[in-house]
N, C-alpha and C positions, 0 to 999 in steps of 0.2 A: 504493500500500500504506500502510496506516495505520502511522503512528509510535509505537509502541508501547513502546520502551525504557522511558521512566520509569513510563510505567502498571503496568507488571508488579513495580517495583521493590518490595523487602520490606518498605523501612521504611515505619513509620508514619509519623514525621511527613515532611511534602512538600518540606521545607525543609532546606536545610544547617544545620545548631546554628549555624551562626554568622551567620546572617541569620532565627533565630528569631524569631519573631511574637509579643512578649508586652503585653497592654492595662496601662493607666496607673491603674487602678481602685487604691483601697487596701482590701484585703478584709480580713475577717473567718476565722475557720478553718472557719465551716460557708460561705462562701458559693461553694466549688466548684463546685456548680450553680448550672445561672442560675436557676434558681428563686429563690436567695438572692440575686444581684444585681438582678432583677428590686424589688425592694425600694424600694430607694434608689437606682438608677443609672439616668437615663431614658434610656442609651444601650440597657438591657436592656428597654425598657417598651414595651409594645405601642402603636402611632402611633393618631393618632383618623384614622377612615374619612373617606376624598377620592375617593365610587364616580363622581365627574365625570371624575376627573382619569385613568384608565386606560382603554385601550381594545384588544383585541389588533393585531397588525399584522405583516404577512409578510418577512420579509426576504430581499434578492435575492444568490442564493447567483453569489459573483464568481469563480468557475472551481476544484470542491473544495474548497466553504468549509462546506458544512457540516455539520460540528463546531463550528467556531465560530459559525452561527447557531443550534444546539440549545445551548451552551452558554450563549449571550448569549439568548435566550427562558428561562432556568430562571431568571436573573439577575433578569431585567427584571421577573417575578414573583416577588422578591423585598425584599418592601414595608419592610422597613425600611432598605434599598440605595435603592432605587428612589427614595423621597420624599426623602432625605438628598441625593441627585441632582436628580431635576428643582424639589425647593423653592431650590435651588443654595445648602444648608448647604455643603455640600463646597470651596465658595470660600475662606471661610475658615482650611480646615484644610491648603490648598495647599503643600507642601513645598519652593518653591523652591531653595533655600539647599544643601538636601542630595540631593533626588533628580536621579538622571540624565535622567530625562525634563522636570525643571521645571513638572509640569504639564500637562503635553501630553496624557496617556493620558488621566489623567481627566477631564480636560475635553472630548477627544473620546468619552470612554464616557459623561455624563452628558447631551454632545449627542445622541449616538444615542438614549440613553434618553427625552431627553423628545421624540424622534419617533414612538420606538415606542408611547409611552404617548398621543399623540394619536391613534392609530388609523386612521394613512396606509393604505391599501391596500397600498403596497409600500415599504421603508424601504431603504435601500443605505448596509450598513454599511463601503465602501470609505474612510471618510476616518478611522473606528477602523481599521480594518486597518492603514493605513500607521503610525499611533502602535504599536500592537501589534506592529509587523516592526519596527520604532526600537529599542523594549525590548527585544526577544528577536527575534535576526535570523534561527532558526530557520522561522519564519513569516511571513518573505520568501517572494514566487512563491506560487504558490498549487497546493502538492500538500497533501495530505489528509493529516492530524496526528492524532493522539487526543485524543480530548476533554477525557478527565481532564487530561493533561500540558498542555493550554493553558487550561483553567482553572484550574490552580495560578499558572501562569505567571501568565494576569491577573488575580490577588485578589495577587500578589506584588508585581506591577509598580503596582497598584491600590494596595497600602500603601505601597510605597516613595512613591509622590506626594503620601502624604496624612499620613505621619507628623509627628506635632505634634510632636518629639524638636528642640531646637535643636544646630546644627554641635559644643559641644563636649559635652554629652552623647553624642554620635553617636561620640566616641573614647574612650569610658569600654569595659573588657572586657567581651564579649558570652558569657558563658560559662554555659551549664546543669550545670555539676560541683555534686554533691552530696556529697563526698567529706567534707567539711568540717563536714558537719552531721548525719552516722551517728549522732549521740549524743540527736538530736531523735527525737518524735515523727512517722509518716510524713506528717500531716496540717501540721505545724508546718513542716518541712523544706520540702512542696509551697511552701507561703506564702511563707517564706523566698525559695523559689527567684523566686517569681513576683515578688514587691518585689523582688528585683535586678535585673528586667529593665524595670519602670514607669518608670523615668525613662529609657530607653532606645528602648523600640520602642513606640510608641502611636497608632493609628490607629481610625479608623473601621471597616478590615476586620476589626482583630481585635477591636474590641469583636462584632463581629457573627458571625465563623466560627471565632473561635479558641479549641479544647482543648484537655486536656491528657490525655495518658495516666499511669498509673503501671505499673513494671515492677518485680516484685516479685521478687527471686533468695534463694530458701532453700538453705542447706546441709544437704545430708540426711545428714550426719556429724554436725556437732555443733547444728544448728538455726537457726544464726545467720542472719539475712535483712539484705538490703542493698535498697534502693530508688532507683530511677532514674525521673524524667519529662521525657517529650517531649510539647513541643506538636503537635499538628495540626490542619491545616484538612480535610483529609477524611482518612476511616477505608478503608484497603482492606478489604474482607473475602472469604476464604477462600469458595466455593461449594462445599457436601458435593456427593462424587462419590455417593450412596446412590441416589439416584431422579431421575427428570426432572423432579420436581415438589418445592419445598424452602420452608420456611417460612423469612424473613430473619433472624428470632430463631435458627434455627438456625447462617445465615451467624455472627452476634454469638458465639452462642456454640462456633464452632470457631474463629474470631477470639481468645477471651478464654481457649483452652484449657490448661489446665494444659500445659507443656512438658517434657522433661529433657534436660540438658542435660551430656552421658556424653560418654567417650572422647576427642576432639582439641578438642570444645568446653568443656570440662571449665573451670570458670574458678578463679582462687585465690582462696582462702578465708581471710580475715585474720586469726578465730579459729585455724584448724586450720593457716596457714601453709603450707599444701600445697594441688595441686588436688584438688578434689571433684566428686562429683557434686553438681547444682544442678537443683531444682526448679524455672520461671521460670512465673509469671501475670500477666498482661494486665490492668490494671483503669481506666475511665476515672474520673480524678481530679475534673476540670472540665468540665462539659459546655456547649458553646456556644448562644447565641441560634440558627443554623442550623446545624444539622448535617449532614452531607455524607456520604453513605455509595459506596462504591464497588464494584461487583461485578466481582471478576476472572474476567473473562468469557475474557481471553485468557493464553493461556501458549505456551511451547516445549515442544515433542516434535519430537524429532529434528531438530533444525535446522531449523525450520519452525514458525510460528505457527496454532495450530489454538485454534476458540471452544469454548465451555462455552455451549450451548443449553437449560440447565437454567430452567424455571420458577421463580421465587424470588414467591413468596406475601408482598407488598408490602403492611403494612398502611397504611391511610388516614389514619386518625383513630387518635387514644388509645394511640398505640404507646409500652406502658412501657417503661422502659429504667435504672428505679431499680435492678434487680437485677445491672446491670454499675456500677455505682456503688465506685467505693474507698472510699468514707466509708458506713459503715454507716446512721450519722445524719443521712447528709444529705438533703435536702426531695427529693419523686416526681423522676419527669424523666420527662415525658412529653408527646411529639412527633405534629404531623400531616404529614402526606407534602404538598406542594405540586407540586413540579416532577419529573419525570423525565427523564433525556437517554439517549433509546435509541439501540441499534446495531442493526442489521439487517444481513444478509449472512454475510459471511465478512470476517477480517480480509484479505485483498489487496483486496477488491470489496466492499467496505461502502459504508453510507449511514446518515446521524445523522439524527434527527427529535427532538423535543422534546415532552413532553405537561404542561399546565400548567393550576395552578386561577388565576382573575381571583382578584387579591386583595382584591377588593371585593364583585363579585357573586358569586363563589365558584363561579363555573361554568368547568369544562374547556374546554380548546383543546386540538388536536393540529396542531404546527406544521412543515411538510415544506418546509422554506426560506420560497417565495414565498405556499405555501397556506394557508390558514388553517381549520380546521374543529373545529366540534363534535364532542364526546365524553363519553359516558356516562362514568359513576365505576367503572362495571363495565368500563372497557374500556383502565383506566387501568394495570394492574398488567398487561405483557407478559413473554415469556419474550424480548424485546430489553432490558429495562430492564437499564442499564449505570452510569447516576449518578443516584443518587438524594437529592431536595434535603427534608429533611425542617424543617419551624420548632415550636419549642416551644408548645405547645397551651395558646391563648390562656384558654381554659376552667381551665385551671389556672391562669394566671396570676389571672385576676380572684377565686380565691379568697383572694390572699396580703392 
């Protein structure tokens, strides 16, 4: 049976606050989007094309492993991961001194990578596995996990190895409280918050997966609003119950739905000094180089996990995404779909697969562990699709 606790979990972000993911950039107040780091940060810049260097390749599922070979196939097309790996930048930024693995993950995941990227016929990703069960011993043995929960897991374990942060920075307070700065601006506050985590948490993952939400609390008594953000590496979203057939923009926007927040959730009101009623909206503050979208496909009903076989209409190309934007001013944000990590079955008796574009030749793969096969772009968007890896549309970029 798939492990499903943390995938179903509410919060946004994937992290405990107190192991939050913040990059080392020193930003500007419009550059929330990466549009605007794109600029000046060539951690945010599109890499020059190496169509030598990738090739697809199957991987040998080692008894219920794969979840974690559709999640390591969405990775592995994930080209500015990918080269930052097998160019072996990543040496560099090795975290000895602080992380509990020393090194070990990611040096077993940039081995694997540059197998996969040679275009073995069959790749045996058993000697990641064992780093991977080191970190998180839940992935020990080999039953069948969900996928979301263990690629959080590995972009976590994945930063922990790679944060540039030296040991006493590392004991400086890790705190996301906004409390302190009610008297700012929402966009100045964000900033603020972000610079007190840059000399703290800095890695490679997050320059490349890490957002930011904002959480907007109105008092519908006297008006007063309070704001709160969380980062994350992937977005849950909500599937409308409406039809079997759903557009993802729609998943976005009952994700981003106005809230209220009545009766026992009622929260206090620093104006009114009493509890109120409280408006609550969703806005993403920062949007990352890849964006990571997540479709809760599963939930409980009655003590029993049952799936959501709803079609969700997956766009390809030119997916806007400016109008979930908290900054009214800030630059498009607009994404192409790359990888997908589906589910098929039933949560007790599933099976994961992988559908992915070559980041080079721009042609699909559909990858069923050891098989590897061609696939149309029309055959890319299924009613299994479960995670979906989306990167900001290069097209856009080469306009800035």
């Amino acid at each position: 049976m798939a492990a499903l606790s943390l995938a179903e979990n509410s919060r946004i972000a994937r992290f405990n606050l107190q192991n939050s993911l913040l990059s080392r950039q020193k930003i500007s107040l419009l550059s929330w989007t990466i549009l605007q780091h794109s600029r000046n940060d060539n951690a945010y810049s599109m890499p020059s094309a190496t169509p030598e260097v990738f090739a697809a390749s199957g991987l040998t599922n080692l008894g219920n492993t794969c979840f974690m070979n559709s999640i390591l196939q969405c990775l592995s097309h994930t080209r500015l991961l990918l080269e930052f790996c097998i160019n072996g930048d990543y040496k560099a930024d090795v975290n000895r001194a602080n992380s509990c693995m020393k090194g070990a993950l990611i040096s077993a995941y940039a081995k694997l990578m540059e197998s996969i990227s040679r275009g073995s016929e069959l790749v045996s990703p058993n000697e990641f596995k064992i780093q991977i069960a080191r970190f998180a011993n839940r992935f020990v043995g080999y039953s069948q996990h969900d996928a979301e929960e263990f690629l959080i897991y590995l972009l976590e374990g994945l930063h922990e190895d790679l944060n540039r942060t030296d040991r006493e920075t590392m004991k400086r307070s890790n705190s996301f409280d906004s409390s302190d700065l009610d008297h700012l601006s929402p966009s100045v506050q964000a900033l603020e918050l972000w610079n007190r985590y840059t000399e703290r948490e800095n890695s490679k993952i997050v320059d490349i997966f890490m957002g930011c939400v904002r959480s907007s609390l109105t008092c519908t008594n006297c008006g007063n609003t309070n704001h709160s953000f969380e980062p994350f590496l992937d977005l849950s979203l909500p599937i409308p119950l409406t039809s079997a057939q759903v557009d993802l923009e729609e998943c976005l926007k009952l994700f981003a739905l106005e809230e209220t927040l009545d009766g026992d959730e009622m929260p206090m009101c620093s104006v009114c000094n009493n509890r109120q009623k409280f408006k609550k909206t969703l806005k993403i503050q920062k949007f990352p180089q890849i964006l990571i979208l997540h479709l809760k496909r599963f939930r409980m009903d009655h003590d029993r996990w049952t799936k959501l076989s709803t079609f969700v209409n997956c766009p390809i190309a030119a997916f806007d995404l400016t109008k979930f934007s908290a900054d009214e001013n800030a630059a498009a944000a607009v994404y192409d779909l790359y990888a997908v990590s589906n589910h098929s079955g039933s949560p007790s008796s599933g099976h994961y697969t992988a559908t992915a574009k070559n980041p080079y030749t721009m042609e699909w793969n559909c990858f069923n562990d050891s098989r590897v096969s061609s696939i149309s772009r029309s055959r890319v968007c299924s009613a299994d699709a479960y995670i979906l890896f989306y990167e900001i549309s290069e097209t856009t970029c080469s306009r800035l």
